[in-house]
FIFISE-82860 format. One record per atom (N, C-alpha, C): residue number from 1; atom name; z, x, y. Coordinates in pm, whole numbers, plus 50000, padded with zeros to 5 digits. Atoms other than C-alpha are relative to their C-alpha. Layout:
N
<NUM "CA" <Z X Y>>
...
This chain:
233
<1 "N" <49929 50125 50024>>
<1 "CA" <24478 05355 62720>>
<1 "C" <50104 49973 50108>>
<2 "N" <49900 50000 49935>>
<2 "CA" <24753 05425 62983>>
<2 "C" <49966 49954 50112>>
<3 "N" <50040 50070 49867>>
<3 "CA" <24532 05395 63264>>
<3 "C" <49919 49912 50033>>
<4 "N" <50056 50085 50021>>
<4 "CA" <24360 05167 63150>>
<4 "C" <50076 49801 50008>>
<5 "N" <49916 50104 49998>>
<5 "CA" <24664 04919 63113>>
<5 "C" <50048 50002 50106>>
<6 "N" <49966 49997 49801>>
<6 "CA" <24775 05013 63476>>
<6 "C" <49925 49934 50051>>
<7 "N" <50111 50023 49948>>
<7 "CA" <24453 04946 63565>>
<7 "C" <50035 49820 50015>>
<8 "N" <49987 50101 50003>>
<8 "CA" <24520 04581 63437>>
<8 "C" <50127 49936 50040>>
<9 "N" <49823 50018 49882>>
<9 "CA" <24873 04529 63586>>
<9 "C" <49973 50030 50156>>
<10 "N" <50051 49954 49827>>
<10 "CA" <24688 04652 63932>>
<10 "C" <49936 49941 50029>>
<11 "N" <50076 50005 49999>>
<11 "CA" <24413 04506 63945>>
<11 "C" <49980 49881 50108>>
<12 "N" <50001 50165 49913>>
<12 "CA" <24529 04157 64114>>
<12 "C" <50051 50010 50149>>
<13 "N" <49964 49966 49884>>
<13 "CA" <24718 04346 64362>>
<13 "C" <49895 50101 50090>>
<14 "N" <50064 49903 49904>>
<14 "CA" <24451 04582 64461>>
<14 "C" <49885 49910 50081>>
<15 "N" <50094 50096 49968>>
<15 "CA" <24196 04269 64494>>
<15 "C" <50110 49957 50123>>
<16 "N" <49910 50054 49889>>
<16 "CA" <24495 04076 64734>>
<16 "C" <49986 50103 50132>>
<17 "N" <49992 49935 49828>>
<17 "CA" <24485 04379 64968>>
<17 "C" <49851 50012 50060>>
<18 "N" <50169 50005 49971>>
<18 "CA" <24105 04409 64981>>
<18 "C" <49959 49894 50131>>
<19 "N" <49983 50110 49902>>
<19 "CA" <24141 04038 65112>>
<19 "C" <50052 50037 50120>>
<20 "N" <49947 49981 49916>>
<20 "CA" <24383 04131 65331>>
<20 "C" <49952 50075 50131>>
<21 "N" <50057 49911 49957>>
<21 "CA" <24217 04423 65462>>
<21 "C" <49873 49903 50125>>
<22 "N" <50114 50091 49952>>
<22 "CA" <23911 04182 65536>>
<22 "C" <50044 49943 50111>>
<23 "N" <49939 50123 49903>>
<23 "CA" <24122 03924 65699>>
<23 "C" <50059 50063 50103>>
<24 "N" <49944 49894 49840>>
<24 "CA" <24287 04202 65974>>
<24 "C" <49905 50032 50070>>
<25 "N" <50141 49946 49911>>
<25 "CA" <23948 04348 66063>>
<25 "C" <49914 49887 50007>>
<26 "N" <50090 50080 49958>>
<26 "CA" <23765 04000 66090>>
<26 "C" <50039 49918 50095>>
<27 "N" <49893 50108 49891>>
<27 "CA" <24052 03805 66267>>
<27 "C" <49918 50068 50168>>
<28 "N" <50004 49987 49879>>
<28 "CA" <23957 03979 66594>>
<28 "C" <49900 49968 50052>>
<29 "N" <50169 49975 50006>>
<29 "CA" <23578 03955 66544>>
<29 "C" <50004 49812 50049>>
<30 "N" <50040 50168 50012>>
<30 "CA" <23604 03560 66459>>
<30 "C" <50046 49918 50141>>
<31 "N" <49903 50048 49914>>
<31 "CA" <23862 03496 66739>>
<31 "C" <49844 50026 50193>>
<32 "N" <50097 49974 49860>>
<32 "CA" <23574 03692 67038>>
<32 "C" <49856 49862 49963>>
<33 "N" <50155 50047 49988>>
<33 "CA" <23268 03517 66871>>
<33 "C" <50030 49833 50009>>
<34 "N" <50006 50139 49925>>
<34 "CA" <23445 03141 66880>>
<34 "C" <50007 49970 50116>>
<35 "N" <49988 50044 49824>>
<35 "CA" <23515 03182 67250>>
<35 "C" <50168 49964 49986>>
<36 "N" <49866 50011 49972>>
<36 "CA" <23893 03151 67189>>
<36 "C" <50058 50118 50112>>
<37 "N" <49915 49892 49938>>
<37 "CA" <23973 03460 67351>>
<37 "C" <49857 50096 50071>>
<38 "N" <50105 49913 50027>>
<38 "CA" <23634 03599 67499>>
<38 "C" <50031 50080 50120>>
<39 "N" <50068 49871 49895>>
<39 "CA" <23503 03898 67712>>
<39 "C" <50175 50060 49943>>
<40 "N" <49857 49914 50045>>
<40 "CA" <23834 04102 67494>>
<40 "C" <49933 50129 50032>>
<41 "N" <50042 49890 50022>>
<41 "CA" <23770 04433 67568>>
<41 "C" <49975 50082 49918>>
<42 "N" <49996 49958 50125>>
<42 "CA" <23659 04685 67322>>
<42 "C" <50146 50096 49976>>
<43 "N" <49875 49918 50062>>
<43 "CA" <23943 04923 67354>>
<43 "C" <50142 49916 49995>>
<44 "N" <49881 50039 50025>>
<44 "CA" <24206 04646 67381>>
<44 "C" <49958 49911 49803>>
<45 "N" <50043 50043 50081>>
<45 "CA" <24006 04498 67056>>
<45 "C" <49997 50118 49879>>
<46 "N" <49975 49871 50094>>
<46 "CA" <24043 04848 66879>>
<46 "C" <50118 49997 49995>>
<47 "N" <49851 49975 50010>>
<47 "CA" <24361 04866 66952>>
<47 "C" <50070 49912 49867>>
<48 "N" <49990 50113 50075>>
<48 "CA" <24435 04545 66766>>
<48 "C" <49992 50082 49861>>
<49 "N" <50071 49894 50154>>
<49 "CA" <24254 04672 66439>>
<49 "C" <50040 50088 49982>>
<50 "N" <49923 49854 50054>>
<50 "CA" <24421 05013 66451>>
<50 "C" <50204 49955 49986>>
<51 "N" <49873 50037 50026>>
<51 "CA" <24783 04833 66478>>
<51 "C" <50007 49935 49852>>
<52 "N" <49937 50063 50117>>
<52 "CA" <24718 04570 66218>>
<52 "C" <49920 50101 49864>>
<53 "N" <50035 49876 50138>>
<53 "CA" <24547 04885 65945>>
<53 "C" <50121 50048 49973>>
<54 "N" <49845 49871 49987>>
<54 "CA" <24868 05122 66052>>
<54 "C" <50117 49889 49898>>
<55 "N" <49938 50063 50096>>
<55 "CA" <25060 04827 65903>>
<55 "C" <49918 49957 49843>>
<56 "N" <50058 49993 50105>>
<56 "CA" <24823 04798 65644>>
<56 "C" <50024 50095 49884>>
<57 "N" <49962 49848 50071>>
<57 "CA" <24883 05160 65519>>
<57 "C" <50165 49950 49918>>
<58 "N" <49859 50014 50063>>
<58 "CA" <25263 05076 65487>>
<58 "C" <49997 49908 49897>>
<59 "N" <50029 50105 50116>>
<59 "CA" <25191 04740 65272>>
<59 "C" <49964 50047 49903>>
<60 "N" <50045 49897 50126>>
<60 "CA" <24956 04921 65059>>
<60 "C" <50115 50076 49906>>
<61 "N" <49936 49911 50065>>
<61 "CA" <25170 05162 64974>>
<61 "C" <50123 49987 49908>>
<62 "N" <49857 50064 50041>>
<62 "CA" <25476 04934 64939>>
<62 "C" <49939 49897 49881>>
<63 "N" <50094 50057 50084>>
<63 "CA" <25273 04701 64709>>
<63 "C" <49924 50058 49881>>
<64 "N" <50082 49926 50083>>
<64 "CA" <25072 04936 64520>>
<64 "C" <50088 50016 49890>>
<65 "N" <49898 49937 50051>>
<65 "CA" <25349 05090 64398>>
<65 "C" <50123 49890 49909>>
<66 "N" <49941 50076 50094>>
<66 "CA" <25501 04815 64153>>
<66 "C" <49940 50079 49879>>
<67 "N" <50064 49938 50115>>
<67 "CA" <25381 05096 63903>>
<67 "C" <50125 50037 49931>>
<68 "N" <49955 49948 50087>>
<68 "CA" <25719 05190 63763>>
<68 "C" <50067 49936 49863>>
<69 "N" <49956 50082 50093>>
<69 "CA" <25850 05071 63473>>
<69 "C" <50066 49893 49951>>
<70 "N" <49934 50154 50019>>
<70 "CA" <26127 04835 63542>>
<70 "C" <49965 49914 50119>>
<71 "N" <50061 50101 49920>>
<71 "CA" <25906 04671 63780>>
<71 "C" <49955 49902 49920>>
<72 "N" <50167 50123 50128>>
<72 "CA" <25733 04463 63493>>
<72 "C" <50124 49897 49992>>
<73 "N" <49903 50087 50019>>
<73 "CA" <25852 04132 63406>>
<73 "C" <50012 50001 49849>>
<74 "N" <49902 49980 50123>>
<74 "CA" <26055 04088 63084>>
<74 "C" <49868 49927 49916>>
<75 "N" <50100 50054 50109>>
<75 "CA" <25860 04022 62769>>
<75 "C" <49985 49842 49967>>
<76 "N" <50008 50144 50104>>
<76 "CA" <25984 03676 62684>>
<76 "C" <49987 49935 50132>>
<77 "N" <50066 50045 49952>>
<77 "CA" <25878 03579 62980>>
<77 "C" <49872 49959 50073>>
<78 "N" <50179 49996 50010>>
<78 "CA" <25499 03658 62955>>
<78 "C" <49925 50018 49879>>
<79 "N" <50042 49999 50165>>
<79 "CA" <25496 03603 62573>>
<79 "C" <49908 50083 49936>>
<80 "N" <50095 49913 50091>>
<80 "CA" <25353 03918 62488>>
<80 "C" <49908 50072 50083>>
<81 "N" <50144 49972 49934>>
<81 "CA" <25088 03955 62792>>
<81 "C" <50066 50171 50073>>
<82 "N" <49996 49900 49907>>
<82 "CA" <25045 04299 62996>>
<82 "C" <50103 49981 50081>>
<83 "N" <49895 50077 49939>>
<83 "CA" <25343 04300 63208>>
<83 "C" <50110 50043 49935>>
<84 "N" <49864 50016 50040>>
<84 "CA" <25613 04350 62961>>
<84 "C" <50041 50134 49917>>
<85 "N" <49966 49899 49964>>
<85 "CA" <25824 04584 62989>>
<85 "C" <50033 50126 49824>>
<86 "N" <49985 49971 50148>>
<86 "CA" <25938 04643 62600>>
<86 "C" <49842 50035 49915>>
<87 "N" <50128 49928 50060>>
<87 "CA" <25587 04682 62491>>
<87 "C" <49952 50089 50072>>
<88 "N" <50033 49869 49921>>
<88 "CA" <25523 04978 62731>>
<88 "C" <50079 50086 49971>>
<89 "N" <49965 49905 50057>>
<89 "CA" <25784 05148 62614>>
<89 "C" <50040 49995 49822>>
<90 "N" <49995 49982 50140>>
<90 "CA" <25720 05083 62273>>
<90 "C" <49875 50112 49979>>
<91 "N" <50122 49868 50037>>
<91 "CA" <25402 05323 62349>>
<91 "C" <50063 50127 49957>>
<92 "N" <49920 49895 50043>>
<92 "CA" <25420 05661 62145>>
<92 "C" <49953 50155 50134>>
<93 "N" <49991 49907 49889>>
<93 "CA" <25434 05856 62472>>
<93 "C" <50098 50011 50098>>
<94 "N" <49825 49970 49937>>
<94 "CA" <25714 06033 62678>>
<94 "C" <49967 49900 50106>>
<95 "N" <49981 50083 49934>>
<95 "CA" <25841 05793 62948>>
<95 "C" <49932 50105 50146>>
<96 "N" <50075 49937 49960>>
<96 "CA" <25708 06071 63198>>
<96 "C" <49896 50018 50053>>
<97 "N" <50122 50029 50013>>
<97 "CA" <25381 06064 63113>>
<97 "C" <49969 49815 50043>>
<98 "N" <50042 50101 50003>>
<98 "CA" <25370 05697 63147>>
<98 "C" <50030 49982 50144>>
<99 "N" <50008 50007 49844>>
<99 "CA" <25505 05688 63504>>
<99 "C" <49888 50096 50099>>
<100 "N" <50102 49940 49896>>
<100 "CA" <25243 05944 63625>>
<100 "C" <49898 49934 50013>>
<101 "N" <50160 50080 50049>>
<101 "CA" <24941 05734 63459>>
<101 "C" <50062 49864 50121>>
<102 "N" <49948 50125 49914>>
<102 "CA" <25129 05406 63682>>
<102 "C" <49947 50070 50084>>
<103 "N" <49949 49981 49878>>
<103 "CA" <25234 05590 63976>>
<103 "C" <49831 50079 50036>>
<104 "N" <50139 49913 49958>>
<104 "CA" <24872 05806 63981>>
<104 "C" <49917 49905 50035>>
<105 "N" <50084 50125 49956>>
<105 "CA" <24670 05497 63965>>
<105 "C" <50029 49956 50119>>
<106 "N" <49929 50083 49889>>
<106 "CA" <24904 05327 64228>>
<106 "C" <49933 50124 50128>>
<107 "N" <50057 49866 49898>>
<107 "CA" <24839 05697 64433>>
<107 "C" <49831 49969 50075>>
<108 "N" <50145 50019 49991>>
<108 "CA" <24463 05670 64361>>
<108 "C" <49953 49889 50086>>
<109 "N" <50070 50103 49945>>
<109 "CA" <24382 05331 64457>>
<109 "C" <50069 49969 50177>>
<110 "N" <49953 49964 49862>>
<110 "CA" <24620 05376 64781>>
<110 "C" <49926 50092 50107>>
<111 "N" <50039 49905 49897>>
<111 "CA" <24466 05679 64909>>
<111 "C" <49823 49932 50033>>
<112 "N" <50114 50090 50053>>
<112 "CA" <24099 05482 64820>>
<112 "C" <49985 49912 50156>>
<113 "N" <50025 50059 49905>>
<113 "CA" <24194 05231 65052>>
<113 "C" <50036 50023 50112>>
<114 "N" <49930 49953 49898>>
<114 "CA" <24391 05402 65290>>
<114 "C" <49863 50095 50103>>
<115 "N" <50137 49923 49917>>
<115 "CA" <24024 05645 65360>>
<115 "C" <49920 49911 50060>>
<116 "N" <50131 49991 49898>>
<116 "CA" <23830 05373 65433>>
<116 "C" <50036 49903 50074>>
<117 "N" <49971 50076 49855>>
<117 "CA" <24072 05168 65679>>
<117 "C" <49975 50070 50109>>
<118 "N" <50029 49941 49893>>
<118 "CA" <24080 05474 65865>>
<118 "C" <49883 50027 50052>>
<119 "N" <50112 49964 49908>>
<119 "CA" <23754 05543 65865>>
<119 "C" <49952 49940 50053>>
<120 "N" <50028 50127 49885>>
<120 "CA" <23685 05193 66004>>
<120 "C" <50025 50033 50125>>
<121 "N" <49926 49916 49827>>
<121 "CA" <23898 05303 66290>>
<121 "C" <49943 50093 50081>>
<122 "N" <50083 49870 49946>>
<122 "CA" <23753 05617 66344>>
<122 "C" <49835 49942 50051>>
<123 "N" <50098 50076 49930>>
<123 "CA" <23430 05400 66350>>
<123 "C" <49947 49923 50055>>
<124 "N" <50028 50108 49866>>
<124 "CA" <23503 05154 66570>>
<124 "C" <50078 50047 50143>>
<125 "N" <49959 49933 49844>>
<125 "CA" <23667 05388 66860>>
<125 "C" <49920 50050 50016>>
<126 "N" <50117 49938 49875>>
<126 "CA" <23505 05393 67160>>
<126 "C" <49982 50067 50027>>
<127 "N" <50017 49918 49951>>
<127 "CA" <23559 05702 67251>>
<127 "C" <49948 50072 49847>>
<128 "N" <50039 49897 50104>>
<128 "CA" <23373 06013 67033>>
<128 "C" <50085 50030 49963>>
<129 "N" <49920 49971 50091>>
<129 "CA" <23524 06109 66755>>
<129 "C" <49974 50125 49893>>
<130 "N" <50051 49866 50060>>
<130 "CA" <23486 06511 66644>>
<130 "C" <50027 49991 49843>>
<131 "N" <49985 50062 50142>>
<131 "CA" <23464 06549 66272>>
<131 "C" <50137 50114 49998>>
<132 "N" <49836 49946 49982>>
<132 "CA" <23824 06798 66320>>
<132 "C" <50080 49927 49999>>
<133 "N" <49872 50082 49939>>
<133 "CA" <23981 06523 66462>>
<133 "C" <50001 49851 49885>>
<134 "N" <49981 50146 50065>>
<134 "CA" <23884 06292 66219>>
<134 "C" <50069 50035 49886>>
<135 "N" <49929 49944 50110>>
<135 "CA" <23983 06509 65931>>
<135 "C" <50134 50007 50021>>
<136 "N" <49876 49958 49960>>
<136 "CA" <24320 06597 66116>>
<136 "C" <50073 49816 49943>>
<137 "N" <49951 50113 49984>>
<137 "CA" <24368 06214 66140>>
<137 "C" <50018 49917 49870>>
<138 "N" <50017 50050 50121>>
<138 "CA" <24262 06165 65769>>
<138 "C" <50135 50022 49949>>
<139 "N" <49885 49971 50052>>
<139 "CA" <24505 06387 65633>>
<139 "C" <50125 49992 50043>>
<140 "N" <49871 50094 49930>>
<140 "CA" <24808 06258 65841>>
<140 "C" <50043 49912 49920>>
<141 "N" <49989 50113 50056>>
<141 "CA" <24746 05950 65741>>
<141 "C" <50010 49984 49869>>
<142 "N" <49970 49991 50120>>
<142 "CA" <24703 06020 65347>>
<142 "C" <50159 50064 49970>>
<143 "N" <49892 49932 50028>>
<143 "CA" <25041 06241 65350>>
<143 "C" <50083 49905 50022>>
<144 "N" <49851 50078 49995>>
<144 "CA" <25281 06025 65515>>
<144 "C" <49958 49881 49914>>
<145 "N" <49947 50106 50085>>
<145 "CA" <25137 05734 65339>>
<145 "C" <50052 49999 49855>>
<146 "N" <49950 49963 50150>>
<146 "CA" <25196 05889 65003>>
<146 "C" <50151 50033 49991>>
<147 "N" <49830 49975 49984>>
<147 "CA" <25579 05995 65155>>
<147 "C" <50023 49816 49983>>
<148 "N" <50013 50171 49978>>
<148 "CA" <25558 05569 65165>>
<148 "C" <50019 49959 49875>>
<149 "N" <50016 50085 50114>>
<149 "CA" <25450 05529 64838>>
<149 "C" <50091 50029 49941>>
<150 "N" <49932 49917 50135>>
<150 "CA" <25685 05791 64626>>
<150 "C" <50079 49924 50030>>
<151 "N" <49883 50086 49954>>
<151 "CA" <25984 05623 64781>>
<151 "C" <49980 49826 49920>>
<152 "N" <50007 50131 50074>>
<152 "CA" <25861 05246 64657>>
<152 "C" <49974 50039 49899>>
<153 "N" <50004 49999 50101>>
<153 "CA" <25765 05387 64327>>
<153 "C" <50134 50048 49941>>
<154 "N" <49840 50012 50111>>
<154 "CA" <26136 05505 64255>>
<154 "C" <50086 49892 50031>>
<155 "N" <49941 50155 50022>>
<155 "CA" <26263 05178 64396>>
<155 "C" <49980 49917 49822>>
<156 "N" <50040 50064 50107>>
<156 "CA" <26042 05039 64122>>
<156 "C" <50006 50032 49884>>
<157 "N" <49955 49942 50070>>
<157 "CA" <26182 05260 63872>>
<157 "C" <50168 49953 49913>>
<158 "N" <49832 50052 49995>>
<158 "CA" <26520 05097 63931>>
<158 "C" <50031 49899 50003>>
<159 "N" <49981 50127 49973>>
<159 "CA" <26485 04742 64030>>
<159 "C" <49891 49924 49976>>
<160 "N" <50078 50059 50020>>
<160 "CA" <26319 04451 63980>>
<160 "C" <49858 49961 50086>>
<161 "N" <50135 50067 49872>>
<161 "CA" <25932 04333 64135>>
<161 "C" <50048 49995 50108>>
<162 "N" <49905 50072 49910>>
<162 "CA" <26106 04149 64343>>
<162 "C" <50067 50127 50082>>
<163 "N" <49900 49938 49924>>
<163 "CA" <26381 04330 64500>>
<163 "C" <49927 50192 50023>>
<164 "N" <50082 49889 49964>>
<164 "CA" <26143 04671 64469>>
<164 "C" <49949 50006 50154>>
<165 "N" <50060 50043 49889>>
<165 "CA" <25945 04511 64736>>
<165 "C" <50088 50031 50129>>
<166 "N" <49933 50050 49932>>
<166 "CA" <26201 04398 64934>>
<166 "C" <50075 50084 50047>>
<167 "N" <49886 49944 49909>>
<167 "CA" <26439 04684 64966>>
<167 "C" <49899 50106 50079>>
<168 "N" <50048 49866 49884>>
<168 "CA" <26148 04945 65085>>
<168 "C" <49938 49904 50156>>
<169 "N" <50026 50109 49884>>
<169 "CA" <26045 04661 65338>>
<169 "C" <50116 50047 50115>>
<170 "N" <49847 49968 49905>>
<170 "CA" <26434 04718 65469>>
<170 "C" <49998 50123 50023>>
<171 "N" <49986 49857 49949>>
<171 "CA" <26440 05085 65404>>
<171 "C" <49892 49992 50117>>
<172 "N" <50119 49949 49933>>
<172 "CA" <26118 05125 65606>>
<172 "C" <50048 49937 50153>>
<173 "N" <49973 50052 49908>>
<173 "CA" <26245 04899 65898>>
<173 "C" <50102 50055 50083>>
<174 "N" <49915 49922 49940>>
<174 "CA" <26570 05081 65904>>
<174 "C" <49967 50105 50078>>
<175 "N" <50062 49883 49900>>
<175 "CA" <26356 05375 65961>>
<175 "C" <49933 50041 50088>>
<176 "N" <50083 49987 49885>>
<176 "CA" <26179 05246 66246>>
<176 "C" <50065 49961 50095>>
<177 "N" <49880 49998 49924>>
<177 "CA" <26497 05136 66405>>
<177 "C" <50041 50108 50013>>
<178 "N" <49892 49834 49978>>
<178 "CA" <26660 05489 66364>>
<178 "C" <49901 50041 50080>>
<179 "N" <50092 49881 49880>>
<179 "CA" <26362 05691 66539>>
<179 "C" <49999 49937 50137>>
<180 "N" <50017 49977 49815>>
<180 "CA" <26377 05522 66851>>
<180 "C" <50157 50027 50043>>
<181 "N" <49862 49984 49938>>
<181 "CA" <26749 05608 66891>>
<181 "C" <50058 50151 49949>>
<182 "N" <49939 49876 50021>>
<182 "CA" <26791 05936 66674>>
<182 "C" <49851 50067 49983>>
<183 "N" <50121 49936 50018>>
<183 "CA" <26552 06227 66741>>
<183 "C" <49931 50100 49906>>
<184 "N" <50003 49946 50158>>
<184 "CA" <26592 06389 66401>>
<184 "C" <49905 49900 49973>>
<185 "N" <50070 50113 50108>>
<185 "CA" <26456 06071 66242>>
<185 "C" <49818 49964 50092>>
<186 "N" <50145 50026 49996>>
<186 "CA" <26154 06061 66484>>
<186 "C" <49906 50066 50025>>
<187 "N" <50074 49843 50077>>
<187 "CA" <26044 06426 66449>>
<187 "C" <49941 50016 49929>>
<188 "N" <50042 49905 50184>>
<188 "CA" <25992 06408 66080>>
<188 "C" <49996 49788 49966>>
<189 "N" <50030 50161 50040>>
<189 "CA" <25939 05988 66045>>
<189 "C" <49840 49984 49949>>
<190 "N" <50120 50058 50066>>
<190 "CA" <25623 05925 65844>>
<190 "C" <49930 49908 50044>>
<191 "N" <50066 50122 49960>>
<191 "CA" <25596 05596 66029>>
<191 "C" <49923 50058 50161>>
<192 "N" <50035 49972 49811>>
<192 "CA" <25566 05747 66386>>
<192 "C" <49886 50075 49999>>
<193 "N" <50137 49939 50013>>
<193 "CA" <25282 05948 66236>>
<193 "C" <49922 49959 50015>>
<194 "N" <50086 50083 49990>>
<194 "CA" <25118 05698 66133>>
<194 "C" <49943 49934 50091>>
<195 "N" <49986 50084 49886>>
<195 "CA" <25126 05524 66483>>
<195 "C" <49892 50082 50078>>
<196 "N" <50104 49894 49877>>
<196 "CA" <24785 05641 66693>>
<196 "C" <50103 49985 50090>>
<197 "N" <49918 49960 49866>>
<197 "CA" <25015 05563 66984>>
<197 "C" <50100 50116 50027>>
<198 "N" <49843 49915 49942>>
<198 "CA" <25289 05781 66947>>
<198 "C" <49865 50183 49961>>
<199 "N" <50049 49872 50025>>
<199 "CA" <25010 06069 66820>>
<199 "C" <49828 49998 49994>>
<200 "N" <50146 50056 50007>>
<200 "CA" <24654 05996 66923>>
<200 "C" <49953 50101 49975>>
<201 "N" <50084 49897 50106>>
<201 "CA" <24374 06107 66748>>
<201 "C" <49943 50153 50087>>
<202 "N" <50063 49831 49932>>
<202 "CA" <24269 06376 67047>>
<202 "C" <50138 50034 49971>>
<203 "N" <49855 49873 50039>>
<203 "CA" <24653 06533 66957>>
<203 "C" <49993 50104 49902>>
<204 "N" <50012 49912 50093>>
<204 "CA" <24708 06826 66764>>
<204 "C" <50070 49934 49897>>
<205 "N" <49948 50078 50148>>
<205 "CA" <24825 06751 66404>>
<205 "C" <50140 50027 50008>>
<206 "N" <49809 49973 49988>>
<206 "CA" <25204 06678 66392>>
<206 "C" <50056 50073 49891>>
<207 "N" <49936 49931 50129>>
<207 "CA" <25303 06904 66155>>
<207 "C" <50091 49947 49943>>
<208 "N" <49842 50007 50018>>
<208 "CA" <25687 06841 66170>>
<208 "C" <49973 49932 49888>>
<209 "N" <49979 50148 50111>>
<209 "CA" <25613 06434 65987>>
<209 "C" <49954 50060 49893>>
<210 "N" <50097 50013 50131>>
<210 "CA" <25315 06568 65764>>
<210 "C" <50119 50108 49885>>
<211 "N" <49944 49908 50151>>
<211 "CA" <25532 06891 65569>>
<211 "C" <50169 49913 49998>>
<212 "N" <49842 50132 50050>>
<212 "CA" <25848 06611 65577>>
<212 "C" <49983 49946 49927>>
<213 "N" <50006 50091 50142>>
<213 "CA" <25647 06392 65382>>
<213 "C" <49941 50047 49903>>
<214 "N" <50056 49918 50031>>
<214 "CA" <25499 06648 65224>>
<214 "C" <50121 50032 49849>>
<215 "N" <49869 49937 50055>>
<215 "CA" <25852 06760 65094>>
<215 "C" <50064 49896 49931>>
<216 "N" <49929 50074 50072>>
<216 "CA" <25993 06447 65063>>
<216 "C" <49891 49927 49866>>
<217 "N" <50107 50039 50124>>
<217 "CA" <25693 06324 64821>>
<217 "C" <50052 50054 49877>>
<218 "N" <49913 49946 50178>>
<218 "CA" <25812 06592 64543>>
<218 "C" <50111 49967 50010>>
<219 "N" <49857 50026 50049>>
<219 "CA" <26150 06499 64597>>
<219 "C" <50005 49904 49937>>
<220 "N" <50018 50156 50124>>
<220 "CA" <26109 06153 64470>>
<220 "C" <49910 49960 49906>>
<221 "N" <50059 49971 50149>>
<221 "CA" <25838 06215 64237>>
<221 "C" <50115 50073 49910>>
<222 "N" <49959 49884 50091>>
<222 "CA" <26047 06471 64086>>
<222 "C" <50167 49872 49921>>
<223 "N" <49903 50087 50045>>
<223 "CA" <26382 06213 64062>>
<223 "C" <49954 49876 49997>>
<224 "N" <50055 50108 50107>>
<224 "CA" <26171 05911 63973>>
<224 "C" <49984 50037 49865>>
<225 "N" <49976 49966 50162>>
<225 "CA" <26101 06119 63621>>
<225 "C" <50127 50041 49992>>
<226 "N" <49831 49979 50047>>
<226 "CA" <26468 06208 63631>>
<226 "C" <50052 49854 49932>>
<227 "N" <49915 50129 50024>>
<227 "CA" <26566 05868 63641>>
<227 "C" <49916 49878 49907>>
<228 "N" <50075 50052 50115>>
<228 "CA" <26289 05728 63414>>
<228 "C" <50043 50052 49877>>
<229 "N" <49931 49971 50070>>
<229 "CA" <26401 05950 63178>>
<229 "C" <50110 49954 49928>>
<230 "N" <49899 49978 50056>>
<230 "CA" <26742 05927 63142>>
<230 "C" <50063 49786 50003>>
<231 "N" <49972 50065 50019>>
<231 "CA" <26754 05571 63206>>
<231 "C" <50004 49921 49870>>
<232 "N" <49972 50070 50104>>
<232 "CA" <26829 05275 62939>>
<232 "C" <49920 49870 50018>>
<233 "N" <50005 50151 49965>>
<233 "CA" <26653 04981 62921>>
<233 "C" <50024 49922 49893>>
């Protein structure tokens, strides 16, 4: 029943990125075959497609993640429908449990789409692509984006839809301002992982980002049920 009602609170947002998804990887296609922009090269035409996915990943993740509880909108203003927040926690199950069934779904259908942007990628670079390097590049990419998600799911724990969105948008920006100026922050940055440029796929696997977000993942799983918990609504 739990993930079943996630399921239906998700369902509109996981369709929107699908679109989205579509509309990044066809834009480049539609743009060579009208003759707006022709003879593009393929690797400046990959490139493209691996920038606008890499931002894809972050959206996803920031999006997905309207799974926690005081993300929902208020009852009396969806007269009853899925959505509201008082009939979810009128369920007879710990508050706990109900953020894992959210936040797991939100996980699930993230990592879902997050495998097969990359593997687009992986199968539209020109150059060969070893199955090491693709795995290396998989799991990169699943870790830090899940350091992505935990972070917007305890936003959404705390604040409204709305402003959920909005502040990991800022956090995330802040943190792509800080790494190019402090080298702590772009050691262990999740985003700079994500970035083929700063760590292309022939590189060895960056450790440092992946056990950062690795680490920071349980940290904010672990104080999203703190603060589900003990909060009041």
């Amino acid at each position: 029943m739990l993930w079943y009602k996630a399921w239906l609170e998700t369902r509109w947002r996981f369709a929107f990125l699908v679109g989205s998804i579509l509309l990044v990887w066809l834009a480049p296609m539609w743009i060579t075959a009208t003759g707006v922009q022709p003879g593009v090269p393929p690797s400046k035409q990959w490139m493209g497609i691996q920038l606008g996915s890499v931002l894809l990943y972050i959206f996803t993740a920031i999006y997905l993640a309207g799974s926690g509880i005081n993300s929902q909108t208020l009852y009396a203003t969806t007269s009853g429908f899925h959505g509201s927040m008082l009939f979810t926690l009128s369920f007879p199950v710990s508050r706990r449990r109900l953020l894992f069934a959210r936040a797991g779904l939100g996980a699930v259908l993230t990592c879902i789409l997050v495998v097969i942007m990359a593997g687009y990628i992986l199968h539209l670079r020109p150059e060969a692509t070893s199955a090491l390097q693709a795995l290396f590049y998989l799991t990169r990419v699943i870790v830090c984006t899940m350091a992505i998600y935990a972070f917007s799911v305890l936003l959404a724990c705390v604040l409204d839809e709305m402003w959920q969105f909005m502040g990991a948008c800022f956090f995330w920006v802040a943190v792509f301002l800080l790494q190019a100026r402090l080298e702590v922050v772009a050691r262990l940055s999740p985003l700079r992982a994500l970035a083929l440029n700063c760590y292309p796929i022939t590189a060895p696997m960056p450790w440092a980002p992946v056990v950062a977000s690795l680490a920071l993942t349980a940290v904010l799983a672990w104080i999203s049920v703190v603060v589900v918990q003990r909060k009041e609504y």
